[in-house]
C-alpha positions as CSV (number, residue, x, y, z in Angstrom):
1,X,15.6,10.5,7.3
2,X,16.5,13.1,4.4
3,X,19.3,14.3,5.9
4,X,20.7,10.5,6.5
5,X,19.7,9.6,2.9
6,X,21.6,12.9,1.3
7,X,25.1,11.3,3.9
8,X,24.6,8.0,3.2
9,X,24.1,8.9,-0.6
10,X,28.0,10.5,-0.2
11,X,29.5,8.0,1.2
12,X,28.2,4.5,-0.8
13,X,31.2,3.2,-2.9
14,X,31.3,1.7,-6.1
15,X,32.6,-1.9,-6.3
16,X,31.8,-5.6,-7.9
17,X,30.3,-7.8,-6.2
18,X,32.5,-10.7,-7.6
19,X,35.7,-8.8,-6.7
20,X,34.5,-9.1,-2.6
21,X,32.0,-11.9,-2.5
22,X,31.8,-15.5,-3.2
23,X,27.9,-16.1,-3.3
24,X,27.1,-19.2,-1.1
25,X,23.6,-19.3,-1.9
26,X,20.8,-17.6,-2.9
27,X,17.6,-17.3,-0.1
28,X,15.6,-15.2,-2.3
29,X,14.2,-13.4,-5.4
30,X,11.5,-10.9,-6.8
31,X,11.3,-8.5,-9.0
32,X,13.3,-5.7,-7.3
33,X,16.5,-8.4,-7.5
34,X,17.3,-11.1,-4.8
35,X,18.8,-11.7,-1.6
36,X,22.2,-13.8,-1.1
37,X,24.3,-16.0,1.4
38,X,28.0,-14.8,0.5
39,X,31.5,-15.0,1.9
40,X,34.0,-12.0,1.5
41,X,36.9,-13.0,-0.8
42,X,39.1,-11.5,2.3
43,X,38.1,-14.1,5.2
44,X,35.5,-13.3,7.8
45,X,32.2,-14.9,8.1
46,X,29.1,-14.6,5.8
47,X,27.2,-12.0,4.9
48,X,23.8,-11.2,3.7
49,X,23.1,-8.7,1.0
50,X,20.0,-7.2,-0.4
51,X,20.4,-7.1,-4.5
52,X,18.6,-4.2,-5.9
53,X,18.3,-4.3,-9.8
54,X,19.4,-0.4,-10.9
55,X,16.5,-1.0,-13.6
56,X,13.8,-1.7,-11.3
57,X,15.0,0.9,-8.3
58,X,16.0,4.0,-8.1
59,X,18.8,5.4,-6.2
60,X,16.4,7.4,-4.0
61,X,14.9,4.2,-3.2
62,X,17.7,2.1,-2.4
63,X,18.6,5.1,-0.5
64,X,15.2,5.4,1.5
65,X,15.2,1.3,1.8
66,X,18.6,1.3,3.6
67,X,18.8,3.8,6.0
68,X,14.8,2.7,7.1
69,X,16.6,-0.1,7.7
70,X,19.5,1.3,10.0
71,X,17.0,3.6,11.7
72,X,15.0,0.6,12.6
73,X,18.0,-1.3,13.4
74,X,17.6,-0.7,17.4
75,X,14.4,-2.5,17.9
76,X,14.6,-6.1,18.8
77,X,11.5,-7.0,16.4
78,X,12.5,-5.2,13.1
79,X,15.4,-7.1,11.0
80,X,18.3,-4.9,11.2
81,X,20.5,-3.8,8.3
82,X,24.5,-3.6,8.8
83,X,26.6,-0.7,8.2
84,X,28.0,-2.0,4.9
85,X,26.0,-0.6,1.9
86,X,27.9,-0.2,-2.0
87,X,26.7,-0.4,-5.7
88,X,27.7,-2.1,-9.0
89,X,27.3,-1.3,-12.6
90,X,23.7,-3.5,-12.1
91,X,22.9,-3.1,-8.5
92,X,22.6,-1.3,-5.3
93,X,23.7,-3.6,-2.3
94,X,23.2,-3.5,1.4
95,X,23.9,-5.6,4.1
96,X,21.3,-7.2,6.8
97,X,21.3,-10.0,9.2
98,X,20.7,-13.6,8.4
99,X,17.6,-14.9,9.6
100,X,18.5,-18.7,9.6
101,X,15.0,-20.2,9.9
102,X,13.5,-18.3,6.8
103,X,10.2,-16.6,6.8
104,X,6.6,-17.6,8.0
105,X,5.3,-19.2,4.3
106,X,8.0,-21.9,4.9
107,X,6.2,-22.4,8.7
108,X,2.4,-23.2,7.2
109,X,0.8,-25.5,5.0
110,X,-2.0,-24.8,3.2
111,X,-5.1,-24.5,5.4
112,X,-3.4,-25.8,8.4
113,X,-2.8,-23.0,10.9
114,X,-0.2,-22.6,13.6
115,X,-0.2,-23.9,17.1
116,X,-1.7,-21.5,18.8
117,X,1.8,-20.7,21.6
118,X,2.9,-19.9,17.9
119,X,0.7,-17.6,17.1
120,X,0.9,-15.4,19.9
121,X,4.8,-15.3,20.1
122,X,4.5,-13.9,16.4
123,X,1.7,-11.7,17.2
124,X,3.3,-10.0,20.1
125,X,6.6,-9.5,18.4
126,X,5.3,-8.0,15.1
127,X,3.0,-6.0,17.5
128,X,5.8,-4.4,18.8
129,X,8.3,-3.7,15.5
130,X,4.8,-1.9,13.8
131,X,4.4,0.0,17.3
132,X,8.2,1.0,16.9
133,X,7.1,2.0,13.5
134,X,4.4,4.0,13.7
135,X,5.6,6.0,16.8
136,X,8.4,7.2,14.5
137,X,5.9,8.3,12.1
138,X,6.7,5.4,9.3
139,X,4.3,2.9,8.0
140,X,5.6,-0.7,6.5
141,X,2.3,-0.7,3.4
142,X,4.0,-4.3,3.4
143,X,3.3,-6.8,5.8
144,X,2.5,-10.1,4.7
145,X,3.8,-13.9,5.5
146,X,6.8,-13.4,3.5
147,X,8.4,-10.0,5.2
148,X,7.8,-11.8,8.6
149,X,11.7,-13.6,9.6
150,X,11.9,-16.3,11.3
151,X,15.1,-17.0,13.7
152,X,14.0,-20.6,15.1
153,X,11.1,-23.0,14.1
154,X,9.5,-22.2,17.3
155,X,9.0,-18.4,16.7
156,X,10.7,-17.3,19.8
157,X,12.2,-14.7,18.2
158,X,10.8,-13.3,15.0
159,X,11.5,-10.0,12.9
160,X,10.0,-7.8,10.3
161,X,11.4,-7.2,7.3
162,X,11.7,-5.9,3.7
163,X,11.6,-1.6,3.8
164,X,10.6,-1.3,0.4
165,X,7.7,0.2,0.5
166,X,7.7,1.6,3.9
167,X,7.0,5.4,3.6
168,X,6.7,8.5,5.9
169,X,3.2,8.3,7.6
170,X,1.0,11.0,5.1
171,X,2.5,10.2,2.0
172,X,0.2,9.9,-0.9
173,X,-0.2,6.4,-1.7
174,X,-2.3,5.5,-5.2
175,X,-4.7,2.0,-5.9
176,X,-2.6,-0.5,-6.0
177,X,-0.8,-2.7,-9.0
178,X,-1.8,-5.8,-7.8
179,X,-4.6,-7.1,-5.4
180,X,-3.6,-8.3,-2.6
181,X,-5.7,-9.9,0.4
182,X,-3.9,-7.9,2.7
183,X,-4.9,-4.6,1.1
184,X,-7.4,-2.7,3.3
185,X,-10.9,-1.4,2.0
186,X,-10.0,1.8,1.7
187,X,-6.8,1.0,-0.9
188,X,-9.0,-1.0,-2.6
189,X,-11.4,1.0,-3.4
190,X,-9.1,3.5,-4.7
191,X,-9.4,3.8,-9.0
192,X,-7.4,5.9,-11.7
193,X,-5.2,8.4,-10.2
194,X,-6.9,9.0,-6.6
195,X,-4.8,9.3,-3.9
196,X,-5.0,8.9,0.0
197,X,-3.0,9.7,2.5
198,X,-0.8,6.8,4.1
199,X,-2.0,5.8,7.7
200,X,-0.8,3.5,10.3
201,X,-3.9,1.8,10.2
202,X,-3.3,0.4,6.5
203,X,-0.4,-1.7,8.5
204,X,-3.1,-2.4,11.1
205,X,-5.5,-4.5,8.7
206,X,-2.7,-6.3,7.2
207,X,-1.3,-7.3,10.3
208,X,-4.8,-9.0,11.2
209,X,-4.9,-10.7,8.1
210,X,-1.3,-12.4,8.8
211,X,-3.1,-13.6,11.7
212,X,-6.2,-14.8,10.6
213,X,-3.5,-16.9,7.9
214,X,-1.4,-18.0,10.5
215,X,-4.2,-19.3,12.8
216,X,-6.2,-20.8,9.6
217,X,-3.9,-21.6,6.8
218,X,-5.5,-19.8,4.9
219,X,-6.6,-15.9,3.8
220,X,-10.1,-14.7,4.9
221,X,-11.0,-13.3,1.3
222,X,-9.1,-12.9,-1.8
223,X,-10.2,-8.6,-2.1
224,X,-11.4,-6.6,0.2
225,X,-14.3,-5.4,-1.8
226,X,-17.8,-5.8,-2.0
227,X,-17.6,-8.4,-5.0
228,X,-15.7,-11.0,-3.2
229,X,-18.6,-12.9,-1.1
230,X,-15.9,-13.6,1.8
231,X,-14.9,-10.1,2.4
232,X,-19.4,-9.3,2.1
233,X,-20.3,-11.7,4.6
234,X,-17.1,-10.2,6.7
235,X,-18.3,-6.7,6.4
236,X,-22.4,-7.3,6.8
237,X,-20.7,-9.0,10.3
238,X,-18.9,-5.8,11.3
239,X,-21.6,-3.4,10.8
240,X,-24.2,-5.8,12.8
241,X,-26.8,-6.2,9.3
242,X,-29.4,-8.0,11.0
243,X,-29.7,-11.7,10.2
244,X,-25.9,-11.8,9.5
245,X,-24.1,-14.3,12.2
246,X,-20.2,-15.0,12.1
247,X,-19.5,-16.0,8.9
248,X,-18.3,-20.0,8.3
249,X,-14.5,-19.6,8.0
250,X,-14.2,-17.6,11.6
251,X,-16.3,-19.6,13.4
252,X,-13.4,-21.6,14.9
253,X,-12.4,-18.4,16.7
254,X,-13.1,-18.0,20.7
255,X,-15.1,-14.8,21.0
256,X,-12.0,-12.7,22.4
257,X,-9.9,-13.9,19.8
258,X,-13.2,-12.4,17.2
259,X,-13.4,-9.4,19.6
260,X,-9.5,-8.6,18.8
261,X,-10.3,-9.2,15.2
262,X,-13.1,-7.4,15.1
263,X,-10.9,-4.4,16.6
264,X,-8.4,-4.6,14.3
265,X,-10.1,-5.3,11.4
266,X,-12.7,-2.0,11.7
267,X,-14.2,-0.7,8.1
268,X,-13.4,2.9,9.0
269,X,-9.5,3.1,9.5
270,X,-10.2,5.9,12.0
271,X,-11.8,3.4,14.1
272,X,-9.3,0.6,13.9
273,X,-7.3,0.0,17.1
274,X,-3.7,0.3,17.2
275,X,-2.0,-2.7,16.5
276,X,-0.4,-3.0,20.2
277,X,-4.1,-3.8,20.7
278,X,-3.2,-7.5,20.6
279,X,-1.7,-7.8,23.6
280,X,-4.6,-7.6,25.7
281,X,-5.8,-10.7,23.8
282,X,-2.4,-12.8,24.4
């Protein structure tokens, strides 16, 4: 990945966006910059770029974020990025393919899951891309409803995306800016400067999480601490405290699909199953 980075670095030229793209339309924004629809000036047909704001990321990053992104490019599951990467006075750009049914928030409504056939078609796929992942030693630290791309309303075919924040599996990763129901325990108990070292399992319990929203509508606990009462009653569950049945909001579950859940979503991260796991429960 260095060595591709230190290349890739060499070769990315220096143009304006306006001089080569009409932008069509924009399909989204965040802090790092936004993603756009656009037309080359010079005919052929449209292309999506990835806008990264110079002041919010660095050129390692961009770097790092786009060859991810090619390395990945193989795998059926993981949205691939195209060989056509350049930077402006403002931005760093890359290319990546258009996913024409937008991403899974656009599929649910608020508590209302999925159809179940749903469920397990994106399941299965996203099993796969973070397999791919974490066999090639990377971890996503970014799954969630948005990064999940949807190529049909019907989920056959579904990709992960956004390489943002994906890093090399041991990396030191610090408590986190914001708190996010995704975030495992073990981030979230994280304070100051303490450190721990990145795992595929961090991808693991975020990937159950997605599920438990797209079978619900909904996200089991706002923090996965011991001060939100969801994520107590969750965890007094796990670890079999006696008097402590399934708590309310995953009752509706069969007791595979709790079995799978319970797998996945294991206290200790040494203990949580892999996240091709799922498949047995498909």
């Amino acid at each position: 990945l260095e060595r591709l980075m230190a290349r890739t670095g060499q070769e990315v030229p220096q143009q304006e966006l306006e001089d080569h793209y009409a932008v069509l339309e924009e399909l989204g924004s965040g802090t790092y910059g936004r993603v756009v629809l656009t037309e080359p000036r010079d005919g052929g047909s449209a292309v999506v770029l990835k806008l990264l704001l110079k002041e919010k990321t660095s050129r390692q990053g961009f770097l790092r974020e786009y060859c991810i992104g090619r390395c990945l490019a193989g795998h059926g599951a993981c949205l691939r990025a195209l060989p056509l990467a350049f930077e402006t006075a403002t931005h760093f750009a890359f290319a990546q393919e258009l996913a024409p049914a937008g991403d899974l928030c656009a599929l649910l409504s608020p508590g209302e899951g999925l159809a179940e056939e749903l469920v397990k078609r994106c399941a299965q796929q996203l099993a796969q891309a973070l397999d791919f992942m974490h066999s090639h030693g990377l971890v996503h630290r970014d799954v969630k409803l948005d990064n999940v791309l949807l190529f049909d309303p019907q989920c056959q075919r579904v990709k992960l995306g956004d390489f943002g924040l994906t890093r090399v599996q041991g990396s030191p990763v610090g408590a986190m800016s914001g708190t996010l129901p995704y975030a495992p325990p073990e981030l979230c108990q994280l304070q100051g400067s303490e450190m721990l070292e990145l795992d595929s399992s961090l991808d693991v319990w975020a990937f159950a999480v997605l599920l438990f929203c797209l079978c619900t509508g909904c996200f089991p606990w706002a923090l996965a601490a011991s001060s939100d009462p969801q994520f107590q009653d969750f965890s007094a569950w796990q670890e079999g405290v006696e008097g402590q049945g399934v708590p309310v909001a995953w009752q509706s579950f069969s007791s595979g699909a709790l079995e799978m859940f319970q797998r996945l979503l294991q206290l200790d991260p040494d203990r949580r199953s892999p996240a091709m796991e799922v498949q047995k429960y498909l």
